[in-house]
C-alpha positions in Angstrom: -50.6 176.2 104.6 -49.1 179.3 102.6 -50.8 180.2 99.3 -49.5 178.8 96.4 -50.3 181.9 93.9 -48.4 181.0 91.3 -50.1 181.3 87.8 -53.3 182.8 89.2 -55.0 184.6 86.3 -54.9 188.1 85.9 -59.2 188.4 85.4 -58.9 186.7 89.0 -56.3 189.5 90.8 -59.0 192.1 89.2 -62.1 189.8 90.9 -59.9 190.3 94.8 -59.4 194.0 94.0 -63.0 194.2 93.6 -64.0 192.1 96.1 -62.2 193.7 98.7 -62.9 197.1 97.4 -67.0 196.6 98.0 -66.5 194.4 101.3 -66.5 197.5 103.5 -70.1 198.7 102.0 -71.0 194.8 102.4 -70.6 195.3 105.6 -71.8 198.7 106.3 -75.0 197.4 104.2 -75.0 194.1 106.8 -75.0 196.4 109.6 -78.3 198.8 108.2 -80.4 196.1 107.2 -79.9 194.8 110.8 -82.3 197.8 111.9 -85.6 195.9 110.8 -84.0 192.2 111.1 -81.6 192.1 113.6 -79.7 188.6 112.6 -78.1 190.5 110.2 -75.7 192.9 112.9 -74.9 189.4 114.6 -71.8 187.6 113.4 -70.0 190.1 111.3 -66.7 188.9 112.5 -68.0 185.4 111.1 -68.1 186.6 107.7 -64.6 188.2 108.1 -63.4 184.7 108.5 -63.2 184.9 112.7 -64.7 181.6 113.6 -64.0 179.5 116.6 -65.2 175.6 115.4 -64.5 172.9 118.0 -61.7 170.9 117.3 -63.2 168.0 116.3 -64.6 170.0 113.3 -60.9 170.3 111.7 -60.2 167.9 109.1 -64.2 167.3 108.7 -66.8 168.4 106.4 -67.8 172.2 105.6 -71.2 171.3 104.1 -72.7 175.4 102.9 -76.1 176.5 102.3 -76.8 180.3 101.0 -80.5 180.3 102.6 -83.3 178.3 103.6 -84.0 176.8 100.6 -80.5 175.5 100.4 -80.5 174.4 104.0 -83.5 172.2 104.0 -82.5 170.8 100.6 -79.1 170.0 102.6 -81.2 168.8 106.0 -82.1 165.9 104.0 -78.4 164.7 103.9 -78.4 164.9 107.7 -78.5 161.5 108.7 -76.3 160.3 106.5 -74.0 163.2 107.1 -73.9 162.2 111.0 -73.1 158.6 110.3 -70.3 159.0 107.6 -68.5 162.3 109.5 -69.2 161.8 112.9 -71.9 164.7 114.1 -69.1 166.7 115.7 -66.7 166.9 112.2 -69.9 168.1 110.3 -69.6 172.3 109.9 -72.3 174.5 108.4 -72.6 178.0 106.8 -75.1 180.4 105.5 -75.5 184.2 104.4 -78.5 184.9 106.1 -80.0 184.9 109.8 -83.4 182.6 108.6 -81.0 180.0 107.4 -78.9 180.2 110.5 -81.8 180.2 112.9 -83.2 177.1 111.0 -80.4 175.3 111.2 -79.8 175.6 114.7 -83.1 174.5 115.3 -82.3 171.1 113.6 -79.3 170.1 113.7 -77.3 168.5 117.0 -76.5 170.7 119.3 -72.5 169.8 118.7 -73.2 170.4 115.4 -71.5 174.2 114.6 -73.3 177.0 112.5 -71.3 180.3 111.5 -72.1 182.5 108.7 -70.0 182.6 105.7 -67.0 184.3 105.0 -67.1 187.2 102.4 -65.3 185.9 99.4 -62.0 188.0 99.8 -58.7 186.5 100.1 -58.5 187.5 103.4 -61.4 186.1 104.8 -61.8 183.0 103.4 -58.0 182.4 104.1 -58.8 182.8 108.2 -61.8 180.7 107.6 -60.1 177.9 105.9 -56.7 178.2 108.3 -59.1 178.5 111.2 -61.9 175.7 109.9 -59.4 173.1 108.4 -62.1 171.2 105.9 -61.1 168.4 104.3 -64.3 168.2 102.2 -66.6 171.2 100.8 -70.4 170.7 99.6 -71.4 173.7 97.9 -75.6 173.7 97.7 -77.1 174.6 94.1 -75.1 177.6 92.4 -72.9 179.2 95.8 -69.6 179.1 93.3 -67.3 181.8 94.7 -64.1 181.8 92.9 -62.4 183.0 95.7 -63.6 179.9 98.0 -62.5 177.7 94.7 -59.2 179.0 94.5 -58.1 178.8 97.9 -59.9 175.1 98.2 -57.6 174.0 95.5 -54.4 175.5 97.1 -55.7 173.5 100.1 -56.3 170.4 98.5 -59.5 170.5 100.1 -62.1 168.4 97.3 -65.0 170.4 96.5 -68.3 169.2 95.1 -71.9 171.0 94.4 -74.8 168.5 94.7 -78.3 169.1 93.9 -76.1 171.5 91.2 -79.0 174.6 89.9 -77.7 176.3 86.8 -79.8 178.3 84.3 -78.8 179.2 80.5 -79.0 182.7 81.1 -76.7 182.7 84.4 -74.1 179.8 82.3 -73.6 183.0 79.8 -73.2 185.5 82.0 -69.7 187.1 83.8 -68.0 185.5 85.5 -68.7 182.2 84.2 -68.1 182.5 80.7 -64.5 184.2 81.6 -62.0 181.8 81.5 -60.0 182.5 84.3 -63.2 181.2 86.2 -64.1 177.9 84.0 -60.3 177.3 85.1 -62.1 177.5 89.1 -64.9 175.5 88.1 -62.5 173.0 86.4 -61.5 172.0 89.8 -64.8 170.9 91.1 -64.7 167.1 91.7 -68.2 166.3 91.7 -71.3 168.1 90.5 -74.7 166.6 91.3 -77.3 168.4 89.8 -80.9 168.6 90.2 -82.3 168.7 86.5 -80.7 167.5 83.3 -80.7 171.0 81.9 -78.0 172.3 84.7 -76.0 169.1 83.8 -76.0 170.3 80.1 -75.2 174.0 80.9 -72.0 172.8 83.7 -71.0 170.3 80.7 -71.1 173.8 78.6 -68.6 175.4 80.5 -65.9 173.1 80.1 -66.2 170.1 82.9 -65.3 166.6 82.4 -68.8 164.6 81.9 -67.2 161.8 84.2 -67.6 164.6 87.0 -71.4 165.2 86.5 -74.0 163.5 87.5 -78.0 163.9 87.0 -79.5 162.8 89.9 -82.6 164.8 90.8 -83.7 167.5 93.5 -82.7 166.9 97.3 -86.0 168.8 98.1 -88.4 166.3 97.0 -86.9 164.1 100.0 -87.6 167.0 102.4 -89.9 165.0 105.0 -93.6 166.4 105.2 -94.1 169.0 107.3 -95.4 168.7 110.8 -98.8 169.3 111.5 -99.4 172.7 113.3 -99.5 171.8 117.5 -100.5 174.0 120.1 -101.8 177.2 119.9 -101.3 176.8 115.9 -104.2 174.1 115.8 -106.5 176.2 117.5 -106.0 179.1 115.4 -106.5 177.1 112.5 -109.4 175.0 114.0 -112.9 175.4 111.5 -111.2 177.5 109.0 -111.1 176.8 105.7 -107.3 178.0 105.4 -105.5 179.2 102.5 -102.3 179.8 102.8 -100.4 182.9 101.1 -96.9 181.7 101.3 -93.2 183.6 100.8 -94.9 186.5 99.3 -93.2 189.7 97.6 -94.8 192.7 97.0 -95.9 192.2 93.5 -97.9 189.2 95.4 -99.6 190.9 97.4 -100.8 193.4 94.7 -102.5 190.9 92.9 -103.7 188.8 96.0 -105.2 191.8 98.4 -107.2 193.7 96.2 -109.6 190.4 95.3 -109.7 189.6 99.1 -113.1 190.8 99.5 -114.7 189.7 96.4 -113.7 186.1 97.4 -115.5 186.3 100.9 -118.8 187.6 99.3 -118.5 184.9 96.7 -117.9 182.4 99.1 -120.6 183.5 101.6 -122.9 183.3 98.1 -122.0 179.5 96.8 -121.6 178.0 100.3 -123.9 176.1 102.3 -124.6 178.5 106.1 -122.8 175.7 107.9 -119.3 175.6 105.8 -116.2 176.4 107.4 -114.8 180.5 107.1 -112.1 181.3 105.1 -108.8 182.7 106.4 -105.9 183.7 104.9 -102.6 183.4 106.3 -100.0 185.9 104.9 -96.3 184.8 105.0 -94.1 187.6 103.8 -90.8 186.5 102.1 -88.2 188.4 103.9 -88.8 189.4 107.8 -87.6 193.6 107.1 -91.3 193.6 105.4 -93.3 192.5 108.2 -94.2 195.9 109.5 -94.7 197.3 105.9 -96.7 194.5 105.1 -98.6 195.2 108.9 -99.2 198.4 107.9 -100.9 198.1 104.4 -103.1 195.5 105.8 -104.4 197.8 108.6 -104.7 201.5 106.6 -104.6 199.9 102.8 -107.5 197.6 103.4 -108.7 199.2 106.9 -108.5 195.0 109.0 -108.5 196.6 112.5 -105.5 194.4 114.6 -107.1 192.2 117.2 -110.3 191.6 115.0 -110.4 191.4 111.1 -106.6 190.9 111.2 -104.5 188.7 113.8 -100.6 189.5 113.6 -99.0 186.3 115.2 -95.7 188.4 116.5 -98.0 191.0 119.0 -100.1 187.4 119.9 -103.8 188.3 118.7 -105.6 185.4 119.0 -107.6 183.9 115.5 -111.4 184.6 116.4 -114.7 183.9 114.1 -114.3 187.5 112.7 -110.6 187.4 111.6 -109.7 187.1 108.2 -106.5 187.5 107.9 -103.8 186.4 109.8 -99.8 187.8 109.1 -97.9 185.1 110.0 -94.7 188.0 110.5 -92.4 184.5 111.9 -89.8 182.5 111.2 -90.0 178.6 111.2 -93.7 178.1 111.3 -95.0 178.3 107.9 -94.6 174.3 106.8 -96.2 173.8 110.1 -99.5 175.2 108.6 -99.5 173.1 105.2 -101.1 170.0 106.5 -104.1 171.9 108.2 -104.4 174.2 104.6 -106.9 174.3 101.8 -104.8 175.7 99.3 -100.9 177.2 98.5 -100.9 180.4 96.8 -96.9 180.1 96.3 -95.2 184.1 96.2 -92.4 184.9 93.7 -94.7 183.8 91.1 -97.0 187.1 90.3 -94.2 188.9 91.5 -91.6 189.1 88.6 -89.1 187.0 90.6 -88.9 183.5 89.7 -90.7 182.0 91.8 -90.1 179.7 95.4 -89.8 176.2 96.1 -93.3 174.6 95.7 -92.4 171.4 97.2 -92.9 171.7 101.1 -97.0 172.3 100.3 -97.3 169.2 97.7 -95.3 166.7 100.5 -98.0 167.5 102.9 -100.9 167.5 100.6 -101.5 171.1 99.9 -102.6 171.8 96.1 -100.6 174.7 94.5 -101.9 177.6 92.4 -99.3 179.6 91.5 -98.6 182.7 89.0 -96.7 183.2 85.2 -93.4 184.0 87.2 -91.6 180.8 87.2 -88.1 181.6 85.6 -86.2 180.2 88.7 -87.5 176.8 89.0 -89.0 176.1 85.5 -88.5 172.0 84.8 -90.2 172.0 88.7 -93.2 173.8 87.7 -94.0 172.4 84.2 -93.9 169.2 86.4 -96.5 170.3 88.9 -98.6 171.4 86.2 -98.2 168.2 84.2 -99.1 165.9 86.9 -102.2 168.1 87.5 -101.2 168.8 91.4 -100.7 172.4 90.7 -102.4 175.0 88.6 -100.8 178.4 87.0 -103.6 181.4 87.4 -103.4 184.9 86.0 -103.8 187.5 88.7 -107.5 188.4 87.7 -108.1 185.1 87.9 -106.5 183.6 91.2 -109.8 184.3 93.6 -112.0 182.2 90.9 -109.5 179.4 91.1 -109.3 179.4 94.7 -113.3 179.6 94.9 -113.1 176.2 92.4 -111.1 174.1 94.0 -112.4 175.0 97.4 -115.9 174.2 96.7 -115.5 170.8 94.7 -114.2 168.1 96.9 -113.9 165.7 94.3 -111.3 168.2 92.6 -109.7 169.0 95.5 -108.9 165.0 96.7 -107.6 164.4 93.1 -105.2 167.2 93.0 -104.0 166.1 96.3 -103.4 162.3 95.6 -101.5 163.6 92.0 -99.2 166.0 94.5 -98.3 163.0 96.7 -97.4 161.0 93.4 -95.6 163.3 91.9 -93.2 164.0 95.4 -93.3 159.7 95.6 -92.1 159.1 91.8 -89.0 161.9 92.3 -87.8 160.8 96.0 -84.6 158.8 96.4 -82.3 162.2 95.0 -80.7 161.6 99.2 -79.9 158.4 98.8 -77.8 159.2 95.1 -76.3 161.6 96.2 -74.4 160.5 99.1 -73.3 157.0 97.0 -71.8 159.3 94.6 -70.3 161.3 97.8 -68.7 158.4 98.6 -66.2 157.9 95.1 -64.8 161.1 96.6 -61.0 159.8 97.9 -61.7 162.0 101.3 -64.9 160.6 102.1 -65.1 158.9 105.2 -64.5 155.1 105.7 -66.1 155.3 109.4 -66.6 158.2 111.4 -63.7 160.2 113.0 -63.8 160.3 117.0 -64.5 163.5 118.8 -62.2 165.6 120.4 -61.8 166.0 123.3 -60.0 169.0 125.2 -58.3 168.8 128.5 -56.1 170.4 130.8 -56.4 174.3 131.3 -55.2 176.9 129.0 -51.3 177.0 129.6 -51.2 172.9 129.7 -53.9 171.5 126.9 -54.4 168.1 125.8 -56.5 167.0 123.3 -57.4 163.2 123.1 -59.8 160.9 121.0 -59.9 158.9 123.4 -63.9 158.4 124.3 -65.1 160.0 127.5 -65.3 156.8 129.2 -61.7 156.1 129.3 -59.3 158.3 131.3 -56.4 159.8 129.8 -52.7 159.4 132.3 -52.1 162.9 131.7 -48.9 163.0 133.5 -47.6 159.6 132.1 -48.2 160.7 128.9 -45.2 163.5 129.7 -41.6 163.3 129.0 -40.8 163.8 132.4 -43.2 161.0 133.7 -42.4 158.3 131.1 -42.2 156.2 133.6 -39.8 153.1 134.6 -41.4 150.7 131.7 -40.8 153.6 128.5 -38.9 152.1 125.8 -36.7 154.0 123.6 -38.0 153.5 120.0 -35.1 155.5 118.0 -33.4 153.5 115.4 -31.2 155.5 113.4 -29.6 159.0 114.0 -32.4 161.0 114.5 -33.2 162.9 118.3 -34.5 159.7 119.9 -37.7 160.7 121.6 -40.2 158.0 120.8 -41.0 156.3 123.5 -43.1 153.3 124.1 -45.5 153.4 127.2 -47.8 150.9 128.8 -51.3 151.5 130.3 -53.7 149.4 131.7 -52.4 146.6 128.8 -52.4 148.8 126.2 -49.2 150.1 124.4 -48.8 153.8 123.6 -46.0 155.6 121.8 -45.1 158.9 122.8 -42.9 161.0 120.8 -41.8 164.9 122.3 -41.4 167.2 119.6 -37.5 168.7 119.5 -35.6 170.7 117.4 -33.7 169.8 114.4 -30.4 170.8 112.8 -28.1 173.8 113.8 -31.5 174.9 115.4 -31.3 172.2 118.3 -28.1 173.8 119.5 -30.0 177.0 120.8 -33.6 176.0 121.2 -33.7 172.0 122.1 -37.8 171.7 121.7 -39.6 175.3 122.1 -41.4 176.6 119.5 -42.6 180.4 118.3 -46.0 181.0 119.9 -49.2 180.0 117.6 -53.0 179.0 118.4 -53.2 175.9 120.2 -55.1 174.5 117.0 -52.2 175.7 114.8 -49.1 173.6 117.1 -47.2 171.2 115.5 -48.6 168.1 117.6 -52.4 169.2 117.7 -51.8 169.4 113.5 -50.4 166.0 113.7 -53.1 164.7 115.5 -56.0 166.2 113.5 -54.0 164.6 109.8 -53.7 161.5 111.9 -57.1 161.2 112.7 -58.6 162.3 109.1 -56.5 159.6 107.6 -57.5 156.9 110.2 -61.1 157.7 109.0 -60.3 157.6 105.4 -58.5 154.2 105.9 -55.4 154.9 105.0 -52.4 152.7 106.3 -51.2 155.3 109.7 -51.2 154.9 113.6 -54.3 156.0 115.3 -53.6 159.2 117.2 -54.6 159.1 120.9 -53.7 162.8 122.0 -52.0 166.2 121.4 -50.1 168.1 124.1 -49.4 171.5 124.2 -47.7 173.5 127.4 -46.8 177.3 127.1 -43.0 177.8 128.2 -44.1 181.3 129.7 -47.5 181.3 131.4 -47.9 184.4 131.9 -47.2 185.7 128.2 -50.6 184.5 127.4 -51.2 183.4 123.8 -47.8 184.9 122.9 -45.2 181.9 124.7 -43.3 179.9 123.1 -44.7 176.2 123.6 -43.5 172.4 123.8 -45.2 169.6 122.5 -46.0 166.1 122.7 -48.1 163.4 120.9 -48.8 159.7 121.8 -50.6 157.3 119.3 -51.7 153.6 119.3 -48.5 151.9 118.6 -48.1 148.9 115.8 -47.8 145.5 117.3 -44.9 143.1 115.7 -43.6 145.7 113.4 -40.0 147.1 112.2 -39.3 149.8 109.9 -37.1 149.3 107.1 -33.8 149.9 108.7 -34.4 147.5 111.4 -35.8 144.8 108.8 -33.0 145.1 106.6 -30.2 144.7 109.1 -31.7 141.1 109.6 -32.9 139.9 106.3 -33.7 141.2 102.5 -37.4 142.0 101.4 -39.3 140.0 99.3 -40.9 141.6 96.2 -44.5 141.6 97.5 -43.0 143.4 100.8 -42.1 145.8 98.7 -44.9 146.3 96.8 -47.1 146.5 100.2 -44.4 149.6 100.8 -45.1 151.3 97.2 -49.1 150.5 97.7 -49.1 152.3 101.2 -47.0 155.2 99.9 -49.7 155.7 96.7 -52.8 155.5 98.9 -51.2 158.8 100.8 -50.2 160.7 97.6 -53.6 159.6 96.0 -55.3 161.3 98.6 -52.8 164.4 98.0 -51.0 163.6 101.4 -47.7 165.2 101.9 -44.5 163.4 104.0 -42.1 166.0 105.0 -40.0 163.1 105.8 -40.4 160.1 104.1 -37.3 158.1 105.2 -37.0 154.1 105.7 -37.3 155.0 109.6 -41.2 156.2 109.0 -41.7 152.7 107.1 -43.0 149.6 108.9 -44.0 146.1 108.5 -46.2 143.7 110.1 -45.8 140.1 110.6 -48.4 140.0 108.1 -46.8 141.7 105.5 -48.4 145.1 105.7 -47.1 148.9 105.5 -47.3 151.8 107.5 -46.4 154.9 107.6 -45.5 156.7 110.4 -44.4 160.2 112.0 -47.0 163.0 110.3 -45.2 166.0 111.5 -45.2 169.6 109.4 -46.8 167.3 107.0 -50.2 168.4 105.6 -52.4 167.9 102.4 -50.8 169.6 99.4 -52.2 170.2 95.6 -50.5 168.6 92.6 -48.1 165.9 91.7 -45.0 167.2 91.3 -43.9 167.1 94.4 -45.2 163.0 94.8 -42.2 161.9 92.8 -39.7 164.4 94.7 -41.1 162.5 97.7 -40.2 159.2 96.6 -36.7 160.5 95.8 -36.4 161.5 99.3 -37.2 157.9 100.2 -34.7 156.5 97.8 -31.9 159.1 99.3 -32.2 157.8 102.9 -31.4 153.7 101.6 -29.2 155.0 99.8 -27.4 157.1 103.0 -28.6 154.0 105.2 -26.9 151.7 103.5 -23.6 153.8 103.8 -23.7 153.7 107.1 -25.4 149.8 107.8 -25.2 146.7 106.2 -28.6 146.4 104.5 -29.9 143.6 102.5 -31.1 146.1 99.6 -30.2 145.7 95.7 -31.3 148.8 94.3 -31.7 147.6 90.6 -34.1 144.8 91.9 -35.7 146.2 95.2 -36.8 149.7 93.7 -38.6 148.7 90.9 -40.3 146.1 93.3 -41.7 149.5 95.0 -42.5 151.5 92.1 -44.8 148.4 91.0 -46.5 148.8 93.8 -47.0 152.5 93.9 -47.8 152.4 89.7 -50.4 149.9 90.5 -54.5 150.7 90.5 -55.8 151.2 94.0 
């Protein structure tokens, strides 16, 4: 779909200057910080917009996470994801390699990950052209006005759910500029996690009807597995405290008291009590060998003995007291066998980190002054008395408390499983309110399936058990039972055809116009994704799963007109979908009889559930209207049509209708009044859904 660029503010053409302008360093940066953590070198085409989804992704969901925060707040949505989408129309993003790695980990295997696209025009336009989403979630605050913009040209429906917005960020550029409150404006649904980012979104200029408070997605994050394997034996005896998602600033005011802690402890304790060990979990994995080497010649921990590193595989012995946990994935693993959380980010002055993973699998939290980022979460924790806030000269004392009172220690725990029990449900909210959204699914779309070879593809949604008749389905092998569907003066090439009792039609794509005289049904070369009848098929089988009133598609066919020209042949095409038992377009019905006023109405209803779900007919003529026996409408014959913004063009399209009764009825004896049969429509186009 071009881009309609018309009216876009000038603050906005200044944004894609800049954008584009610091891309290159993005990059450049991308590639250098891949020297201590190389996930960052891998999929740089990705974020230039070079992806290569499946095709049953297009038309489906693009659900986006910025890290791994976001992605386990969005992993909670995973079920319910897979049985409203399908698994295989579900698509994921992220910015960094942890995320990525994460996510791939949990999700289906035919579920696809690919790092964002940078948020330039051209990127995000080869992700979108190359993607196709339907639907966007946006996790927390990932608003990136170019990925707005180019949604809205798209008519792709974008909504942020478990919505994070502070004061501070809700007055800063860009969002009090008003070229991007106009971005924002077109967010349809924005699910946040605390009533104060509902109030700051409501700031900025969106309709209340569009916001919704529904609580945080992370308090439904399941509790963490306990440790298995080699983890449990490491942790076996120890009285562990866990150091978790540290920053420097952390570590100063954690490792200096180190020490003091062991001699205290050795001094309260009874001869028989368990050791203490610390496990160190670095934030970001580029400090792992920084943080390696201050343990080793800061504090003098000889590797192998005082200190274990889990990445070089030193095994946890009686004398280790400190283990750097320098890995990615297995942190919540060591919760449930824990002590204590010390949560990072919070002596560190940067906000602190999502506290909730510990408290869902029992682990008390002490935790620093730091706690700008999440500040309604932690006033909670420390509320419901699951958590306590320390000043650094006072975190070993704390730690020493709570690990020597066992009556403190249970009490803390059953307040933290309260607290995560009295805020759960957040899941189940948000996808109800997912569902008002007019894309949302009805049921599931099929999968896609590709076959044939390169030159000669078909795709069908057809499921694996059932064999497609590839050369039936051909306009050469039609067979001796085909039945010419054509009705008016159009190029006659739908076809009915019969297998194994079930009734196909097949239609071959052919030129139109002056065209047709010079090339009958070739067209210029393009992706096989981007054809004419694979882009039918993939609107087709959206709208089937959005239950709108259309054939179901069955398959695609694409065949290159010069093999051996590769990608760049010309091609033919051909689709076949379920045909509509005992029905007749317009034309056909009124040769024979004239319309009552409710079949008119069914006509107008089926027209407005397309153009409510911004669902453009190129050709909306009386030929591509049908009627059952029953009394209901279809709409037929999707091609170059596509999901378009707006609603100026919805009325143009019902002119178009009204100009081919008009010509039909020059050329046939109809039974249509104009004065009385027209309105009939409009009432039912003009009434609520």
């Amino acid at each position: 779909m071009s881009q309609r660029v018309t009216g876009l503010p000038t603050g906005h053409w200044i944004y894609r200057l800049a954008a584009c302008a610091v891309a290159l360093p993005a990059l450049i940066w991308l590639w250098f910080r891949g020297l201590k953590e190389p996930g960052y070198r891998q999929g740089l085409a990705e974020r230039l917009g070079f992806v290569r989804p499946n095709p049953s992704v297009l038309g489906g969901l693009w659900i986006h996470v910025a890290s791994v925060g976001e992605a386990k707040a969005g992993l909670t949505l995973l079920k319910d994801l897979q049985a409203n989408w399908g698994a295989e129309s579900v698509l994921w993003t992220t910015q960094t390699p942890a995320a990525k790695r994460l996510l791939a980990q949990q999700l289906p295997p035919d579920m696809p990950v690919f790092f964002a696209p940078l948020d330039t025009h051209g990127a995000v336009k080869r992700f979108l052209s190359r993607a196709q989403p339907r639907t966007l979630l946006l996790l927390e605050r990932e608003l990136w006005p170019e990925w707005l913009w180019q949604c809205e040209q798209r008519a792709v429906e974008v909504a942020v759910i478990n919505a994070r917005l502070r004061s501070a960020s809700a007055r800063r550029w860009p969002y009090r500029s008003r070229w991007m409150r106009q971005r924002l404006h077109s967010l349809h649904l924005v699910l946040c996690a605390d009533p104060g980012s509902a109030d700051h979104f409501l700031e900025l200029g969106l309709p209340r009807e569009r916001i919704h408070r529904l609580g945080n997605l992370k308090f439904d994050q399941l509790p963490p597995v306990a440790s298995s394997g080699d983890l449990v034996s490491a942790l076996a005896g120890r009285l562990v405290i866990v150091a978790a998602s540290t920053h420097q600033g952390d570590e100063d005011a954690l490792l200096p008291g180190w020490r003091r802690f062991l001699q205290a402890w050795q001094a309260h304790s009874l001869p028989d009590a368990p050791q203490p060990l610390l496990v160190l979990a670095p934030r970001h994995p580029q400090r792992f060998g920084d943080v390696a080497h201050r343990l080793q010649h800061g504090m003098g921990l000889q590797p192998g003995e005082a200190l274990a590193i889990r990445s070089q595989g030193h095994p946890v012995g009686e004398r280790t007291q400190i283990w750097l946990l320098d890995s990615i994935g297995e942190l919540a693993q060591l919760y449930a066998s824990a002590r204590l959380c010390l949560m990072g980010g919070t002596w560190a002055p940067v906000g602190g980190h999502n506290a909730l993973e510990p408290l869902a699998a029992g682990c008390p939290v002490i935790f620093g002054p730091h706690t700008h980022q999440f500040p309604e979460l932690y006033a909670q924790i420390r509320e419901s008395q699951c958590g306590v806030c320390v000043a650094p000269p006072d975190i070993w004392e704390a730690v020493l408390e709570l690990s020597s009172n066992p009556a403190q220690h249970s009490a803390m725990q059953s307040a933290g499983r309260q607290f995560m029990a009295r805020q759960q449900g957040s899941a189940h909210r948000t996808i109800e309110a997912l569902r008002t959204l007019p894309s949302w699914p009805h049921h599931p779309m099929p999968a896609i399936r590709v076959l044939g070879t390169a030159a000669d593809t078909w795709w069908t949604t057809l499921p694996a058990s059932e064999t497609l008749p590839l050369q039936m389905l051909t306009p050469d092998h039609r067979g001796q039972t085909a039945q010419n569907l054509a009705t008016g003066s159009g190029r006659g090439q739908a076809y009915r055809v019969e297998h194994q009792g079930r009734y196909w039609v097949l239609r071959h794509y052919r030129r139109g116009g002056w065209m047709a005289r010079f090339i009958h049904d070739t067209y210029p070369p393009a992706q096989v994704a981007q054809t004419r009848a694979m882009q039918e098929l993939v609107l087709l089988r959206a709208m089937r799963s959005m239950g709108l009133p259309v054939p179901t598609p069955v398959a695609a066919h694409y065949r290159r007109t010069q093999p051996h020209w590769g990608r760049y042949s010309r091609y033919r095409a051909d689709i076949a979908i379920e045909w509509l038992p005992a029905t007749q377009n317009l034309v056909q019905l009124l040769r024979t009889r004239r319309m009552t006023a409710p079949e008119w109405a069914a006509v107008g209803r089926a027209i407005a559930a397309l153009h409510r779900h911004q669902i453009f007919h190129a050709d909306l003529n009386a030929h591509n209207l049908l009627l059952n026996a029953g009394g209901e409408a279809f709409v037929v014959d999707f091609d170059k049509c596509e999901r378009r913004p707006g609603a100026v063009w919805k009325t143009a399209n019902l002119a178009r209708l009204k100009r081919s009764l008009q010509k039909e009825l020059g050329r046939h004896a109809l039974h249509w009044i104009e004065a009385d049969d027209w309105p009939a429509l409009l009432s039912g186009y003009e009434a609520s859904p």
